[in-house]
NUTI-503821 format. One line per field, with one value per residue: chain; x, y, z of N, C-alpha, C in turn. Coordinates in Angstrom, 2 decimals, decimal comma. Example, Ala and Ser with C-alpha at 12.3 -4.5 7.8 and 13.67 -1.06 7.14 Angstrom:
cadena (A / A)
n_u (13,19 / 12,85)
n_v (-5,69 / -2,25)
n_w (7,80 / 7,08)
ca_u (12,30 / 13,67)
ca_v (-4,50 / -1,06)
ca_w (7,80 / 7,14)
c_u (13,20 / 12,90)
c_v (-3,30 / 0,03)
c_w (7,80 / 7,87)
***
This chain:
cadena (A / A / A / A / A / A / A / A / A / A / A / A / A / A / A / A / A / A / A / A / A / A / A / A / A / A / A / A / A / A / A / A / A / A / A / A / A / A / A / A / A / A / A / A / A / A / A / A / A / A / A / A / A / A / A / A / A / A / A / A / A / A / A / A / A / A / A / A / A / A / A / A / A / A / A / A / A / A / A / A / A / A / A / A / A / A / A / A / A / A / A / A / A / A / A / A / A / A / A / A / A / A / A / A / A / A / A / A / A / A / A / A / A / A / A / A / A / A / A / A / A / A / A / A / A / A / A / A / A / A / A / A / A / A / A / A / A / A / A / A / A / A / A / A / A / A / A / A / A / A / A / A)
n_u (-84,31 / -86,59 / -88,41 / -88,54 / -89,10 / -92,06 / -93,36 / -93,31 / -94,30 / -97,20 / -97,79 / -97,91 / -100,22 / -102,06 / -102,40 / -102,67 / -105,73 / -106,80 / -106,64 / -108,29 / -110,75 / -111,17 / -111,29 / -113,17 / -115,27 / -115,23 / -115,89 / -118,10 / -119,96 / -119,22 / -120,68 / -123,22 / -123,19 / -123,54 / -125,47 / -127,59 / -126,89 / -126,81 / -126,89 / -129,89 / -130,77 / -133,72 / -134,28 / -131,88 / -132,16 / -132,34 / -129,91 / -127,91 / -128,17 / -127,98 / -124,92 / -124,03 / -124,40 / -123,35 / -120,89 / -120,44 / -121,06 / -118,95 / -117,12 / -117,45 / -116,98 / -114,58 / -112,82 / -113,40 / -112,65 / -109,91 / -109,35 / -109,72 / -108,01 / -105,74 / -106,66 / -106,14 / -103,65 / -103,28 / -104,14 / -102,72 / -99,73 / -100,59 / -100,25 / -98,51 / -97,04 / -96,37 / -97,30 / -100,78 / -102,40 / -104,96 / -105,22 / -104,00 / -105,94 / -107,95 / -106,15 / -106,75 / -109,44 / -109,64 / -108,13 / -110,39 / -112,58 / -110,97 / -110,88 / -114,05 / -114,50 / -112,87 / -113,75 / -116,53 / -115,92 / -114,73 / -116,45 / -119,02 / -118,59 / -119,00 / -121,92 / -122,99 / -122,62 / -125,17 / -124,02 / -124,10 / -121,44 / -119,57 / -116,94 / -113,18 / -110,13 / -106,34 / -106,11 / -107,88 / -106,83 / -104,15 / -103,85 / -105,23 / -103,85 / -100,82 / -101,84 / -102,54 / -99,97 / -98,31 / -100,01 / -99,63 / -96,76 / -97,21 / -98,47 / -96,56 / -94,86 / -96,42 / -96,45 / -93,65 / -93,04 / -94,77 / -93,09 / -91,47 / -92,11 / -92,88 / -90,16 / -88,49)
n_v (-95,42 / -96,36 / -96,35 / -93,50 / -92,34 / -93,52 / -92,75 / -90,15 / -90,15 / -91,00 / -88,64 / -86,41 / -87,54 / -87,02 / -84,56 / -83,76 / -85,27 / -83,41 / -81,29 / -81,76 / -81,94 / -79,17 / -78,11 / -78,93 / -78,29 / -75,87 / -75,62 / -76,41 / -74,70 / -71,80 / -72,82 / -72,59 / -70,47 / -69,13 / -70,42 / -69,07 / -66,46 / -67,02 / -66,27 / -66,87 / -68,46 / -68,63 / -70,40 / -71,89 / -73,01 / -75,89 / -77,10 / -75,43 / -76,25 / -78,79 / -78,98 / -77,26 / -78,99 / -81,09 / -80,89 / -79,73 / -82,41 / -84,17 / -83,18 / -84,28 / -86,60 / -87,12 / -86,05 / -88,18 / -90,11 / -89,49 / -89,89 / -92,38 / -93,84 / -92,40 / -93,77 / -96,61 / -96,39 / -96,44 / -98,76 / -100,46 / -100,19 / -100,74 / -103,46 / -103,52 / -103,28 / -101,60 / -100,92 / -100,85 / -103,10 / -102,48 / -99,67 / -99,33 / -99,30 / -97,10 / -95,11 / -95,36 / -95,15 / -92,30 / -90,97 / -90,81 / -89,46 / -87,31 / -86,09 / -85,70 / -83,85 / -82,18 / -80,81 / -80,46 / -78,06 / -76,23 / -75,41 / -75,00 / -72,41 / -70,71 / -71,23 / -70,17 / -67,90 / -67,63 / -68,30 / -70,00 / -72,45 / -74,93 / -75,47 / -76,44 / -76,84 / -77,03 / -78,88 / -80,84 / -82,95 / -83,13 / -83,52 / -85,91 / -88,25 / -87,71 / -88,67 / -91,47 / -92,43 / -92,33 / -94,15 / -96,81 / -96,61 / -97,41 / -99,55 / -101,16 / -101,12 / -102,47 / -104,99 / -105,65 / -105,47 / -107,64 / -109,87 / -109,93 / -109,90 / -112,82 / -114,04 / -114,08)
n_w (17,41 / 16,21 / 17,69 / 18,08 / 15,46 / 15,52 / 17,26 / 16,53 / 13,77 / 15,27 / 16,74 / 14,69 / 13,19 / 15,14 / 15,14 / 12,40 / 12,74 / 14,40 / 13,14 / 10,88 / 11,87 / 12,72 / 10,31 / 8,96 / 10,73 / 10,48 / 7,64 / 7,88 / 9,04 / 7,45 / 4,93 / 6,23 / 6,36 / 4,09 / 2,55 / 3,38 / 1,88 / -0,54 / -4,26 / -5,34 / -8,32 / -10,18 / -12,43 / -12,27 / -10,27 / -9,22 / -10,14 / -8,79 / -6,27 / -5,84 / -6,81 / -4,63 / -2,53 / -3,06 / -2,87 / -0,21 / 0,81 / -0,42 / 0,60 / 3,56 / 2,82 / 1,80 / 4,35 / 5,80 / 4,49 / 5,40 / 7,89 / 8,27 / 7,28 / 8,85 / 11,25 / 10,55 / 10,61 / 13,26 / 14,00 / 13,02 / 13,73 / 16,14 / 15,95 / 15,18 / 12,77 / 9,90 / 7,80 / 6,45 / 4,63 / 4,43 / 3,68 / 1,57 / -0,17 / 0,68 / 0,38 / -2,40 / -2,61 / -1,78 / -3,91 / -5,68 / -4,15 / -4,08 / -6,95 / -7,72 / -5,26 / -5,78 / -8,40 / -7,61 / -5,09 / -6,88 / -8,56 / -6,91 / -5,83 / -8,37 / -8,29 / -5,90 / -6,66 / -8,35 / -11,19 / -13,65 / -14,33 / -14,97 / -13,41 / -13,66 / -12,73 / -13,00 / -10,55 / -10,50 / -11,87 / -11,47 / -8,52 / -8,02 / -9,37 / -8,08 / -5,74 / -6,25 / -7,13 / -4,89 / -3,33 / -5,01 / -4,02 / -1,62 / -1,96 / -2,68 / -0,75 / 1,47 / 0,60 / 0,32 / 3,10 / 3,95 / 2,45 / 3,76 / 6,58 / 5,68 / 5,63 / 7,80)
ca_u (-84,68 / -87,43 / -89,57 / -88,86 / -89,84 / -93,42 / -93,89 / -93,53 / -96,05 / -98,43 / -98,05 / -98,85 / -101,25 / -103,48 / -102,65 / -104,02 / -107,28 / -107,43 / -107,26 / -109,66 / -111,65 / -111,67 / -111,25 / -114,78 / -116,44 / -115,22 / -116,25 / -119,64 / -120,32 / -119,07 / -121,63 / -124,00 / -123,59 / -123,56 / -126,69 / -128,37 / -126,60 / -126,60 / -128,08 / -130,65 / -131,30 / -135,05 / -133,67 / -131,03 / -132,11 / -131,84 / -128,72 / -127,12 / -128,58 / -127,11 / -123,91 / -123,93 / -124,95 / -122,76 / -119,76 / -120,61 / -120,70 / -117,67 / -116,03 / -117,23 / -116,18 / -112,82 / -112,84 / -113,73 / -111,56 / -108,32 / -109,88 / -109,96 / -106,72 / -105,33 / -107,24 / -106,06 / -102,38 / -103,12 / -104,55 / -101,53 / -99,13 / -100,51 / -99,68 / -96,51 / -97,27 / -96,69 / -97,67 / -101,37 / -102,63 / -106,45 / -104,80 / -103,66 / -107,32 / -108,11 / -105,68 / -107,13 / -110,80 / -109,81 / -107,47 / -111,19 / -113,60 / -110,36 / -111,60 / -115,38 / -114,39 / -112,58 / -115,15 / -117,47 / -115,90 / -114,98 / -118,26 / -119,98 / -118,26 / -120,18 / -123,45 / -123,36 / -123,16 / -125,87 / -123,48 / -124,06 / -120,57 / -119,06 / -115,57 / -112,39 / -108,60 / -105,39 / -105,84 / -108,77 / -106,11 / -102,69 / -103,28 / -105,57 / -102,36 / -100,02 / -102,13 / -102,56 / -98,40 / -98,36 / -101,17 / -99,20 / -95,92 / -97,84 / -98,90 / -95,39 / -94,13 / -97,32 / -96,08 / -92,17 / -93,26 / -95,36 / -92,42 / -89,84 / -92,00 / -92,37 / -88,05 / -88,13)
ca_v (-94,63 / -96,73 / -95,78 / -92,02 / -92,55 / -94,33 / -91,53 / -88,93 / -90,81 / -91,01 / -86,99 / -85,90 / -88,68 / -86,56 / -83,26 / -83,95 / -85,58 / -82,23 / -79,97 / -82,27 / -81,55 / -77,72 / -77,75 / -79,54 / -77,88 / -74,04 / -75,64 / -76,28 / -73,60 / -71,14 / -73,01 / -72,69 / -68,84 / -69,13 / -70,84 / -67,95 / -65,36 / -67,52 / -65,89 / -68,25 / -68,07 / -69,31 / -71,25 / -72,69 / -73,00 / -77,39 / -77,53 / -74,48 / -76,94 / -80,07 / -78,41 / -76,87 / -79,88 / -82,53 / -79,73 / -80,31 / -83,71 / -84,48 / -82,43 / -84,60 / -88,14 / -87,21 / -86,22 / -89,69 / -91,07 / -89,00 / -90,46 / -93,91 / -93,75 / -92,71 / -95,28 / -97,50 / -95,98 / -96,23 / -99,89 / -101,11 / -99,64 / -101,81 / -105,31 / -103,99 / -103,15 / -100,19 / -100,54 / -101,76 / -103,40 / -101,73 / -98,27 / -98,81 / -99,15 / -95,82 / -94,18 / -95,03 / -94,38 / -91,20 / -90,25 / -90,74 / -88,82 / -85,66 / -85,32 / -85,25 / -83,00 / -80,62 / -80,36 / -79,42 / -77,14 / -75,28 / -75,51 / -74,35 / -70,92 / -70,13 / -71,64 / -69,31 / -66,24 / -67,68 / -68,10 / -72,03 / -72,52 / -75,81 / -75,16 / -77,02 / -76,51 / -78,33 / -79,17 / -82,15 / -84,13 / -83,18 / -84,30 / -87,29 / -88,62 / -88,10 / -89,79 / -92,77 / -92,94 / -92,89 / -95,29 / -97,74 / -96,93 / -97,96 / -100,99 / -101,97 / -101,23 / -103,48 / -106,69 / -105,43 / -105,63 / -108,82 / -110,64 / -109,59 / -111,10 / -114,07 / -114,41 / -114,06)
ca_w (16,26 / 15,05 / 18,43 / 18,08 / 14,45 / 15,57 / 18,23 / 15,49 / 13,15 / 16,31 / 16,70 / 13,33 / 12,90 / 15,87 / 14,53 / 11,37 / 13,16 / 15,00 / 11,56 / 9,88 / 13,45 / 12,68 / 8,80 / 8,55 / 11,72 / 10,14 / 6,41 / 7,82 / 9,89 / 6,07 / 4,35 / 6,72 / 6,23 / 2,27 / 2,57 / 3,49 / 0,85 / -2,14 / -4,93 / -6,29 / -9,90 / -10,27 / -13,29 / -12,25 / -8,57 / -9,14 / -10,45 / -7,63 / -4,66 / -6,45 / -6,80 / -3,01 / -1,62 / -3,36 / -2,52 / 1,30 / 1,15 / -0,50 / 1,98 / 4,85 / 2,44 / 1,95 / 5,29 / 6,53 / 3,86 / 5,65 / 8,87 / 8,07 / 6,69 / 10,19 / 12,35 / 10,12 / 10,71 / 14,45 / 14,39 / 12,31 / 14,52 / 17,72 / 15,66 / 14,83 / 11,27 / 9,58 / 6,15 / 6,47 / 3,20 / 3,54 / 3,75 / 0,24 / -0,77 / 1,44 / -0,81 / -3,90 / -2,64 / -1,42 / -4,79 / -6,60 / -3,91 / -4,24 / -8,03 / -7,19 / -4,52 / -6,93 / -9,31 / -6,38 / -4,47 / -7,57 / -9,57 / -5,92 / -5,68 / -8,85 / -8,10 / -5,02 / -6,89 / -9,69 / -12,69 / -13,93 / -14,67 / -14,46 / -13,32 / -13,20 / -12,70 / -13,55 / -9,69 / -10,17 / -12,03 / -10,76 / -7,22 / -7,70 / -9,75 / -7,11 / -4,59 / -6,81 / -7,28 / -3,34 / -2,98 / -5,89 / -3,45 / -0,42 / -2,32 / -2,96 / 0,50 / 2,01 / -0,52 / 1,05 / 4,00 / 4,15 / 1,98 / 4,60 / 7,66 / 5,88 / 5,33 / 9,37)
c_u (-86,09 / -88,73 / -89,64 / -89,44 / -91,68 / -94,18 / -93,88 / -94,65 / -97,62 / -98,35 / -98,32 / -99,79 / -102,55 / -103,57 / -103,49 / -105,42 / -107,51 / -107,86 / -108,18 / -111,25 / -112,28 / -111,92 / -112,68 / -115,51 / -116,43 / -116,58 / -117,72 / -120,50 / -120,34 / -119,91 / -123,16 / -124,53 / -123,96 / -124,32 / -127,67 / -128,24 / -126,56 / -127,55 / -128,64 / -131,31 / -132,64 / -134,60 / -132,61 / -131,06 / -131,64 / -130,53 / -127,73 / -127,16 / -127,69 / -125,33 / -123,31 / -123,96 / -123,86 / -120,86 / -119,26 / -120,56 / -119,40 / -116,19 / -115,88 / -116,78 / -114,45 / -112,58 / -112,95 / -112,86 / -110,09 / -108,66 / -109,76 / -108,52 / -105,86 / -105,32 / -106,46 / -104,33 / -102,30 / -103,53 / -103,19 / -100,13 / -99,04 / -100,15 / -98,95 / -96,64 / -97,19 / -97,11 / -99,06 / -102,14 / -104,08 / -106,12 / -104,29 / -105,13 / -107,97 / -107,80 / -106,11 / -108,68 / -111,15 / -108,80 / -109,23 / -112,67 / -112,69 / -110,98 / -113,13 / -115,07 / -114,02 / -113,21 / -116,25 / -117,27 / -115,10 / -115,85 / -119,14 / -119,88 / -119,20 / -121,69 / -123,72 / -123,73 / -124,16 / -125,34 / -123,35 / -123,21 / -120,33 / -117,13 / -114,55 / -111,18 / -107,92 / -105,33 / -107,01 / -108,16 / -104,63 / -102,77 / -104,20 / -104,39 / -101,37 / -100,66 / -102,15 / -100,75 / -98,42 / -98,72 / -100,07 / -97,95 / -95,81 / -98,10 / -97,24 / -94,80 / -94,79 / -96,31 / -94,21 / -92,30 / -93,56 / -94,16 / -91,28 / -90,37 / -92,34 / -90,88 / -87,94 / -88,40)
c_v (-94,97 / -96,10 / -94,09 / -91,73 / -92,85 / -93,32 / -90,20 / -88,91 / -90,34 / -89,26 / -86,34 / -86,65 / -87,35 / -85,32 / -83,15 / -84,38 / -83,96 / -80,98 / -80,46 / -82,03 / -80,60 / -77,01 / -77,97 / -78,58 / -76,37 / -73,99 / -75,71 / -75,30 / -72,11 / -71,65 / -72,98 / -70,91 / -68,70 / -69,38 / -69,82 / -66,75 / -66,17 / -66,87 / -66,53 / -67,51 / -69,26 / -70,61 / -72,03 / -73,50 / -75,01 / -77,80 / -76,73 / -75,80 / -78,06 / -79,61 / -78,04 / -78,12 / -81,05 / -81,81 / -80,14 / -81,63 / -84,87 / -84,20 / -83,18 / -86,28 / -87,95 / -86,88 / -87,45 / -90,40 / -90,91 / -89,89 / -91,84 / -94,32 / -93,56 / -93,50 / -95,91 / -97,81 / -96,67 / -98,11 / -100,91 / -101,35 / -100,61 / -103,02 / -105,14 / -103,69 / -101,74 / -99,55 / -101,86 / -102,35 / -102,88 / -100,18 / -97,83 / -98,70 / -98,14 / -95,02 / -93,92 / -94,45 / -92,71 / -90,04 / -89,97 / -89,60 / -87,43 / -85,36 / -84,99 / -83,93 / -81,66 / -80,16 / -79,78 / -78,17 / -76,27 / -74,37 / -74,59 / -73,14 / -70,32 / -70,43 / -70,83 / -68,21 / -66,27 / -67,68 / -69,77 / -72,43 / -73,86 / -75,94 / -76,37 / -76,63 / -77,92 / -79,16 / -80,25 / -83,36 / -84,37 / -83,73 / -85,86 / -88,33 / -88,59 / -89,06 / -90,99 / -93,05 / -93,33 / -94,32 / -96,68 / -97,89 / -98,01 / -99,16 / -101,75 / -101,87 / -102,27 / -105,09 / -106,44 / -105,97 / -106,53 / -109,99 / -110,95 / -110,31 / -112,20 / -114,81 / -114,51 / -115,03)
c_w (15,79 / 16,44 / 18,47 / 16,85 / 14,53 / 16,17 / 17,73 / 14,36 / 14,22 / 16,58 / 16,01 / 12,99 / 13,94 / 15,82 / 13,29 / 11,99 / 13,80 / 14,20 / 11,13 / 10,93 / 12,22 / 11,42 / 8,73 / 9,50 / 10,93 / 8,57 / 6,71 / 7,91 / 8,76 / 5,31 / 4,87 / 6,09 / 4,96 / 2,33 / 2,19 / 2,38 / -0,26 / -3,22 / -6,10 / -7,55 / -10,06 / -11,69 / -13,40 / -10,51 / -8,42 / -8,97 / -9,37 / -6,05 / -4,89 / -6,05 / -5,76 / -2,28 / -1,80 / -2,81 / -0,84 / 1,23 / 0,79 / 0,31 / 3,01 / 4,42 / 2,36 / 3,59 / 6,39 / 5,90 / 4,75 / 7,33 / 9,41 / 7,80 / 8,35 / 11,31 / 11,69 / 10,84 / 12,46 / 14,92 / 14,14 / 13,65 / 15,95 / 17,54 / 15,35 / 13,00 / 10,50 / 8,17 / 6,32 / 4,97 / 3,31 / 3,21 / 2,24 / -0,76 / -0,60 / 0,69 / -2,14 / -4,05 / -2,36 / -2,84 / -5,94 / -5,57 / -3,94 / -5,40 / -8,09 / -6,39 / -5,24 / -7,76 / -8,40 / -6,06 / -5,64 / -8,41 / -8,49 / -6,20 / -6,86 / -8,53 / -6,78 / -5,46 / -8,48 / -10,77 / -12,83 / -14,78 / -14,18 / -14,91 / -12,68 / -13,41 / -12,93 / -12,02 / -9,27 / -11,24 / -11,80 / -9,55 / -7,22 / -8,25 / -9,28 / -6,05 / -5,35 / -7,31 / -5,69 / -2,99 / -3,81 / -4,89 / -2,22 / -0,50 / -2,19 / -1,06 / 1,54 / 1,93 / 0,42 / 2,09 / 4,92 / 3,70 / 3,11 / 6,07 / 7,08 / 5,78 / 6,71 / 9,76)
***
């Protein structure tokens, strides 16, 4: 059970690496095009680039955060470990670059079409708050984990 379990981890573990592949390569390749149609407001043109720019790059940190988070999954895994204690640090760096991120990539959509709106939803503090319960679970299952091989 516990190896068909590990070998199910290890298969969604490289599906996700393969969406985060094509999620980022599409997300670039859509901003690449926006680039070109954005309509720049001479007065706001600083704050639109800022806004575009920090949008994209949060895209490719959480992206590295979900990344890191898997290696980590995949390094663990070879010592026999399945709850690794930096992965709970992963979680929490990546529950704080999702709210950056949400403020971005909502704030962008206007700064494309020139309206210098700074936009947010109930969705840049509902999910960084689940990942940080996770991340706190993850913590406890680490300390479980570690307590239980030292009782062996």
């Amino acid at each position: 059970m516990k190896e068909k379990t590990i070998r199910t981890i290890k298969g969604i573990s490289i599906a996700v690496l393969v969406t985060i592949a094509i999620e980022t390569g599409l997300d670039t390749y859509f901003w690449s095009e926006r680039w070109q149609n954005v309509e720049w407001n001479e007065e706001i043109i600083g704050w639109q680039r800022r806004i575009i720019i920090s949008n994209i790059a949060t895209t490719y940190l959480l992206a590295a955060v979900m990344v890191t988070f898997i290696i980590n999954i995949f390094r663990g895994l070879k010592k026999g470990v399945i709850f690794s204690r930096c992965n709970t640090i992963v979680i929490f760096i990546g529950a704080a670059i999702y709210v950056l991120y949400s403020f971005y990539a909502y704030t962008a959509l206007d700064a494309a079409i020139g309206r210098h709106v700074n936009s947010i939803d109930t969705d840049i503090f509902i999910y960084p708050l689940l990942i940080i319960i996770l991340g706190l679970l993850h913590k406890l299952a680490v300390e479980a984990s570690e307590e239980n091989n030292l009782t062996i």
